[in-house]
C-alpha positions in Angstrom: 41.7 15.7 21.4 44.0 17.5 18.9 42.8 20.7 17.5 44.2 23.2 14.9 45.2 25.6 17.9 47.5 22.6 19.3 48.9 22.0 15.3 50.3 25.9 14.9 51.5 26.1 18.4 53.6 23.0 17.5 54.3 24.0 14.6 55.3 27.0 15.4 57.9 26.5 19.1 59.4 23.4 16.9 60.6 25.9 13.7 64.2 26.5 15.1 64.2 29.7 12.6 61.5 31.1 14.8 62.8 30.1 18.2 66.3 31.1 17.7 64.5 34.5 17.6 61.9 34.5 20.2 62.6 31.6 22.0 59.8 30.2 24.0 57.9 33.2 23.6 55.0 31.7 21.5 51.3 31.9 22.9 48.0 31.0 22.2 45.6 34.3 23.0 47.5 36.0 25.1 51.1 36.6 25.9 51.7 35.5 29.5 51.8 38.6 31.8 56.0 40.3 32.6 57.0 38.2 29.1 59.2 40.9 27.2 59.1 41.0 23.6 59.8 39.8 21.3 57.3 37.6 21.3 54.0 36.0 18.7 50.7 35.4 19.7 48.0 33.6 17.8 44.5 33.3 17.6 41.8 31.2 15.9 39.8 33.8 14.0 37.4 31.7 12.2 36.2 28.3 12.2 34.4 26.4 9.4 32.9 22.4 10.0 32.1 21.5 6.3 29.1 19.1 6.4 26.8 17.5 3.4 24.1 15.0 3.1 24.2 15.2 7.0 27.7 14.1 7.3 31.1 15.9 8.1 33.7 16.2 5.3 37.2 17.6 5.0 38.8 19.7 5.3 38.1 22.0 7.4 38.8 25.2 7.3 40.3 28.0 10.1 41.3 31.4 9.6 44.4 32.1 12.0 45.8 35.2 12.9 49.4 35.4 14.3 50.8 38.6 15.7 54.4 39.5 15.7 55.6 42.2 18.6 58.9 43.4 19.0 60.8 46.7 20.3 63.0 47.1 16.8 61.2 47.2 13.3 64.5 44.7 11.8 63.6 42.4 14.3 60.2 42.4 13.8 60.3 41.8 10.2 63.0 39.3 11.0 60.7 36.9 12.9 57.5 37.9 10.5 59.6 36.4 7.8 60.2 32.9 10.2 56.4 32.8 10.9 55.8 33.1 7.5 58.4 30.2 6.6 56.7 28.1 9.2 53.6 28.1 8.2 53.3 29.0 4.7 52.1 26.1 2.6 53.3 23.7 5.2 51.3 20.8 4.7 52.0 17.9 7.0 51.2 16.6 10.3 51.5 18.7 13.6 50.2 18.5 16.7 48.5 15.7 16.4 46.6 17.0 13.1 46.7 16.5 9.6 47.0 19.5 8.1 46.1 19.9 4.4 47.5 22.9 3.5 48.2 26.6 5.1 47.7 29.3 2.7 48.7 33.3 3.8 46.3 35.3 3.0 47.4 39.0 4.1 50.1 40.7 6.4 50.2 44.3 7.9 52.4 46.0 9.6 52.3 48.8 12.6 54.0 50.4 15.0 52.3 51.8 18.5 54.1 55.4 19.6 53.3 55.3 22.8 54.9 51.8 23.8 57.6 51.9 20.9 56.5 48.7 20.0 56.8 47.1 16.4 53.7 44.6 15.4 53.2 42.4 12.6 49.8 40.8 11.9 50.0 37.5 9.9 46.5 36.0 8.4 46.4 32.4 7.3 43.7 29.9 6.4 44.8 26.6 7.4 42.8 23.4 5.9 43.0 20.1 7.9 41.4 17.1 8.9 39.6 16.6 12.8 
């Protein structure tokens, strides 16, 4: 069965703006141990069934958080700015899902001084049908 996990992760390795800049390096979770950056992981934050009268209705809703790591802050921003054009107000089918719409809600940036490492934290509510 499809879920809204499997609809960003194929949304996201099939943007060729994005892969041209991290390649395979997409992951749900977790970033697969010895994988250098730079590299996005994404997680499912929130999850919302909407139900009335004893029956479920769409859309639903998820709140999905994608984090951007990277060793230079250009670079960083660089694939930020991909993520962003993948997902923002996409609506379409992916992965198997219909998805409504994809709204960004906020974005923050930091940077880690003991690993040197650049992050980006994307926050999107995505709306689609199960």
């Amino acid at each position: 069965m499809a879920n809204v996990e499997s609809a960003i992760f194929a949304r996201l390795s099939g943007y060729s703006g994005l892969t041209d800049l991290v390649g395979s390096s997409i992951f749900p979770v977790i970033a697969r141990q010895g994988v250098e950056n730079p590299l996005v992981v994404f997680n499912l934050v929130t999850f919302q069934a909407n139900s009335a009268m004893g029956a479920d209705i769409f859309p639903s809703e998820a709140g999905i958080q994608v984090s951007v790591f990277s060793d230079d802050g250009s670079e960083c921003l660089a694939i930020a700015s991909e993520v962003r054009a993948a997902l923002k107000r996409y609506r379409g089918t992916s992965g198997g899902v219909v998805i409504q719409s994809i709204y960004l809600e906020s974005e923050r940036a930091d940077y880690e001084a003991e690993t040197k490492e650049f992050r980006r934290d994307l926050d999107f509510q995505v709306f689609f049908e199960e």
